[in-house]
C-alpha positions as CSV (number, residue, x, y, z in Angstrom):
1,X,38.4,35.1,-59.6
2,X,40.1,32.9,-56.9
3,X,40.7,34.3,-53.9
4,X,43.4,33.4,-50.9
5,X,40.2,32.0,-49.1
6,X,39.1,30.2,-52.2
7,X,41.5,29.1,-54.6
8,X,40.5,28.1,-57.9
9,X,40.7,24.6,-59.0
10,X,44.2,25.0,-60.1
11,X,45.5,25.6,-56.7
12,X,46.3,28.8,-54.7
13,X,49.0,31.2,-56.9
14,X,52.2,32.7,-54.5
15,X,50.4,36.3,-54.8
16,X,47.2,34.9,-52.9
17,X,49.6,33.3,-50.6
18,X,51.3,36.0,-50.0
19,X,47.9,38.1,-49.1
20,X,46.6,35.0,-47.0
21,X,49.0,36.1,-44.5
22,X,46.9,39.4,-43.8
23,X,43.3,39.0,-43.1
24,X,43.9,35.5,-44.9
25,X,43.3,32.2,-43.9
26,X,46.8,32.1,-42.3
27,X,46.5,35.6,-40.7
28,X,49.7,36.1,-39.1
29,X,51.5,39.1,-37.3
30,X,54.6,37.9,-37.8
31,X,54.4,37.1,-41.5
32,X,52.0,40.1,-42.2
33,X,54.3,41.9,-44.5
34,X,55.0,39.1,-47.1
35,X,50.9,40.2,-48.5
36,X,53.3,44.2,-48.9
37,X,56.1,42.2,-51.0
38,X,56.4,41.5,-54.7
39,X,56.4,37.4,-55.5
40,X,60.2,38.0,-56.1
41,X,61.0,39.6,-52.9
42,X,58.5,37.6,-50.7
43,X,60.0,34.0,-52.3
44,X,63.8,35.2,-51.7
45,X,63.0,36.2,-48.2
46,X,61.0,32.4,-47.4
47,X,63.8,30.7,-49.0
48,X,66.0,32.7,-46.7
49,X,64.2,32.2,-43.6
50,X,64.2,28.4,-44.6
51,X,68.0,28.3,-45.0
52,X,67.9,30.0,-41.4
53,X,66.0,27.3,-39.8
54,X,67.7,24.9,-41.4
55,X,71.4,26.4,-39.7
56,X,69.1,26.5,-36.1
57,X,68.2,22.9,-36.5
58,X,72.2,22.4,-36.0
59,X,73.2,25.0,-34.1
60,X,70.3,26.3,-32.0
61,X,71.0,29.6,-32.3
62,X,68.1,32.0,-33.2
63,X,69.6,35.3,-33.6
64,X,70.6,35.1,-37.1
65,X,66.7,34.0,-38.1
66,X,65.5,36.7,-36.1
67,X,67.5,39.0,-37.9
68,X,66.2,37.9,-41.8
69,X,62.6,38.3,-40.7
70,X,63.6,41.8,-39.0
71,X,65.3,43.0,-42.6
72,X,62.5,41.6,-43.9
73,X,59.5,43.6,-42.6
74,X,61.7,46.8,-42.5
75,X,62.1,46.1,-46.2
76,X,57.9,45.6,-46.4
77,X,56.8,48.2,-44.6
78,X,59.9,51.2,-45.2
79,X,58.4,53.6,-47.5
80,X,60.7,54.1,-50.8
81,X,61.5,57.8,-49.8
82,X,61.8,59.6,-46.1
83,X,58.4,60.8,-45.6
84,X,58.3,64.1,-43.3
85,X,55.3,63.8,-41.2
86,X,53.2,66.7,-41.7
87,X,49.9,67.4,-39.4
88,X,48.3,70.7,-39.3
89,X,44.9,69.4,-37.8
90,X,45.9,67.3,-34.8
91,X,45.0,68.8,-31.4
92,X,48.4,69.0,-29.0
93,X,48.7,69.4,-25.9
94,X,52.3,70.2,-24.3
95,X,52.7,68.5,-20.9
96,X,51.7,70.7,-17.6
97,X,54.8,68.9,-15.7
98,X,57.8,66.8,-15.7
99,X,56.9,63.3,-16.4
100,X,57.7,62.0,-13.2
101,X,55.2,64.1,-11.8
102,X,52.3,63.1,-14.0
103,X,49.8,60.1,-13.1
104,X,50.0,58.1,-16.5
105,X,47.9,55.6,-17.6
106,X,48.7,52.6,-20.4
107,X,46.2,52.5,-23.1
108,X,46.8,49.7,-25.8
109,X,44.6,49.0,-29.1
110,X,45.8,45.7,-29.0
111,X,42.7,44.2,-27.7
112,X,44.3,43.0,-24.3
113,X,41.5,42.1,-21.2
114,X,41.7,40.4,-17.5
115,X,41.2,36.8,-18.5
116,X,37.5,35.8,-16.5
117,X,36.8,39.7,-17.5
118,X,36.3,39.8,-21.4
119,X,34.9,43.0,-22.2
120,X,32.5,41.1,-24.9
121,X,31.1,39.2,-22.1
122,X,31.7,35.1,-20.9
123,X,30.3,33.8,-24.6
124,X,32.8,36.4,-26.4
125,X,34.2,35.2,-29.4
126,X,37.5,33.2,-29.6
127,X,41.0,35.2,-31.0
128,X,40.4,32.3,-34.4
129,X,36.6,33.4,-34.4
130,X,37.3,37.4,-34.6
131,X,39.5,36.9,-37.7
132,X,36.6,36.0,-39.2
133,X,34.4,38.4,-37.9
134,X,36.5,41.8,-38.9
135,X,34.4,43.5,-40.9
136,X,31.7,43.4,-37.5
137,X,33.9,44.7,-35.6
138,X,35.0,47.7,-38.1
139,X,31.3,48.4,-38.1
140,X,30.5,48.4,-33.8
141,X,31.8,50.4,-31.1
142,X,34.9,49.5,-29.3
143,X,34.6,48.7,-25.3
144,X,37.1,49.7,-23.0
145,X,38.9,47.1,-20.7
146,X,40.0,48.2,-17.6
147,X,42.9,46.7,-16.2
148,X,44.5,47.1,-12.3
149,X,47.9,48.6,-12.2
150,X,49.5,45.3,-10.3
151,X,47.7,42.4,-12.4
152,X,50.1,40.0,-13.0
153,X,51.2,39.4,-17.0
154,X,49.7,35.5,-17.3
155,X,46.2,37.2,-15.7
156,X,46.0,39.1,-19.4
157,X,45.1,37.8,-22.3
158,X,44.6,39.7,-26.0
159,X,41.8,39.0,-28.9
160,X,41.8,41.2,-31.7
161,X,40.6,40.7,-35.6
162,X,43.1,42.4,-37.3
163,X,45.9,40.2,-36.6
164,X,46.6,36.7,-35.4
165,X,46.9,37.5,-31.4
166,X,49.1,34.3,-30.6
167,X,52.0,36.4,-30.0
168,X,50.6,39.2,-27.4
169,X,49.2,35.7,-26.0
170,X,52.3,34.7,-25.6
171,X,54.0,37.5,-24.0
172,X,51.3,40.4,-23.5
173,X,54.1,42.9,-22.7
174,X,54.4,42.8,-26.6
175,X,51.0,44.5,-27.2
176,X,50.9,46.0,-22.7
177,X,54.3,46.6,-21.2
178,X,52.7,47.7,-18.0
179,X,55.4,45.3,-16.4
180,X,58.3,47.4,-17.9
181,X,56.2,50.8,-16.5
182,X,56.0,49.6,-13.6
183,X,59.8,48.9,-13.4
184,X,60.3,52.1,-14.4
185,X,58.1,53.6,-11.6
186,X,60.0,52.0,-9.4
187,X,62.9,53.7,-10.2
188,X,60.8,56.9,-10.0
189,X,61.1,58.0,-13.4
190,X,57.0,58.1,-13.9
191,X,54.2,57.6,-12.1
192,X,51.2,55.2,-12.8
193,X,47.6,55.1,-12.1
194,X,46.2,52.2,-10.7
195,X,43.8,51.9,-13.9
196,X,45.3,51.3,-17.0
197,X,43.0,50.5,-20.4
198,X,42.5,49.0,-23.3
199,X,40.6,48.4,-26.8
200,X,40.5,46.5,-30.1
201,X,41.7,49.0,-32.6
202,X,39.9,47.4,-35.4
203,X,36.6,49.4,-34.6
204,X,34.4,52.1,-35.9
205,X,36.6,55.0,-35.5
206,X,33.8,57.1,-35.9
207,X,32.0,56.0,-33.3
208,X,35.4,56.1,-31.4
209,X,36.1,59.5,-32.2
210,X,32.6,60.9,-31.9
211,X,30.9,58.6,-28.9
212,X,33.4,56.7,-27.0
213,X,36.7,58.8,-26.9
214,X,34.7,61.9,-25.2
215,X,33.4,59.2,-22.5
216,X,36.9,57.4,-22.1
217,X,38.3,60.7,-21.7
218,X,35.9,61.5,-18.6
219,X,36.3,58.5,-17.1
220,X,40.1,59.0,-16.8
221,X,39.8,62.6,-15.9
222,X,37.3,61.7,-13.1
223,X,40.2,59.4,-11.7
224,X,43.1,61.9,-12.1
225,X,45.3,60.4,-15.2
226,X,47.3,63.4,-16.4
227,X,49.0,61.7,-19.5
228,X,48.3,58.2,-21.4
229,X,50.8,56.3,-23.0
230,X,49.4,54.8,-26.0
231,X,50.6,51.4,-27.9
232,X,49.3,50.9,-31.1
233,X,49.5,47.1,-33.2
C-alpha cells in the first residue's frame, strides 16, 4: 500500500497528503492538524486559506488568514464533547509560597539549546535530519540543555523530531518565553533562577520518568529552584 513517503505509481491520494503533514515528508507545525481532518474538512479549509492569501496578495493584511488557520486547528484538535479531566494518580504538590516568592525555573520540551552548545554534541544532527530520525529518538534518553537566565533570544536555537522546528527558529519565545518571564520579573511578579532548562519531548519517557527526571530533579534542587514552569509542543 502507498504511503505519504511513497506514493504509488498513481500519485499521492489527498488522505496521504493530508498525513504527510505529520511526521510526513512535509512535516509541518503549522499544518499538523490537516493529517486529524476528514478529506472534506481538510480540502474546504486549503481552499479557504487559498482565498485568504489571495485577498493578502492585495491588501496585505494578515489577520483574516491568521484567523482561518486558527478556526481551523481548534476545529482538528477540539474533542467532539467537553472532556472533564480526571487524574487520580498524578503526584501534586501545592505551592509552599506566593509565587513571587518562589525561584522558578523555565523548562520547555521543545528541544531549544544555546546555539555553539547543542546538547547532542558539534556533529548533532540537523532540525531536517531528526525528522527522519524519530523513532531513535523515542527509543534514547533525553539530555537536558541548560540555558542562562539573560541569554539573549537570537543565542537559542530549537531541533526537535516531532515537528518541523522552523517556527521556534524563528521566534524561540514560541516554544521558550523566557523573554516574557523575565519582563515579568521585572515587574516583580515572579522570580527566576539564573538556570532555566530544556529537552526534546520526543524521547523514551520511560527512561525520562525512571532515570533522568529523578537526576534533573536533583540538579535543580541542589541550585534552589522552588517551582518550574513547563511548556509543552
Amino acid at each position: 500500500m502507498a504511503t505519504a513517503e511513497e506514493p504509488g505509481a498513481g500519485g499521492m491520494s489527498f488522505e496521504e497528503f493530508r498525513q504527510s503533514f505529520y511526521y510526513g515528508s512535509r512535516a509541518d507545525m503549522q499544518f499538523k492538524y490537516l493529517a486529524r481532518m476528514s478529506d472534506d474538512a481538510a480540502a474546504d479549509t486549503i481552499a479557504a486559506l487559498l482565498r485568504k492569501l489571495g485577498e493578502v496578495f492585495d491588501t496585505g493584511d494578515l489577520d483574516d488568514l491568521r484567523q482561518v488557520a486558527f478556526e481551523a486547528q481548534v476545529s482538528a484538535y477540539a474533542p467532539p464533547e467537553s472532556v472533564e479531566p480526571d487524574v487520580d494518580d498524578a503526584p501534586f504538590t501545592p505551592l509552599p509560597a506566593d509565587l513571587p516568592d518562589l525561584r522558578l525555573a523555565l523548562i520547555s520540551a521543545g528541544g531549544v539549546f544555546v546555539v555553539g552548545d547543542d546538547p547532542m554534541g558539534p556533529d548533532g544532527p540537523t532540525q531536517q535530519e531528526a525528522l527522519a530520525l524519530i523513532k531513535e529518538f523515542l527509543r534514547g534518553a533525553p539530555t537536558l540543555s541548560r540555558i542562562p537566565v539573560d541569554t539573549p533570544p537570537e543565542q537559542l536555537t530549537a531541533r526537535h523530531p516531532g515537528y518541523d522546528a522552523a517556527t521556534a527558529q524563528r521566534d524561540i519565545e514560541t516554544v521558550f518565553p523566557l523573554t516574557h518571564l523575565r519582563a515579568i520579573a521585572d515587574d516583580g511578579r515572579i522570580r527566576l533562577t539564573d538556570e532555566h532548562y530544556a529537552f526534546t519531548g520526543a524521547t523514551s519517557h520511560t527512561r525520562l520518568r525512571k532515570e533522568m527526571a529523578p537526576q534533573w530533579a536533583e540538579h535543580m534542587a541542589a541550585r534552589d529552584v522552588d517551582a518550574a514552569f513547563l511548556v509543552a509542543t
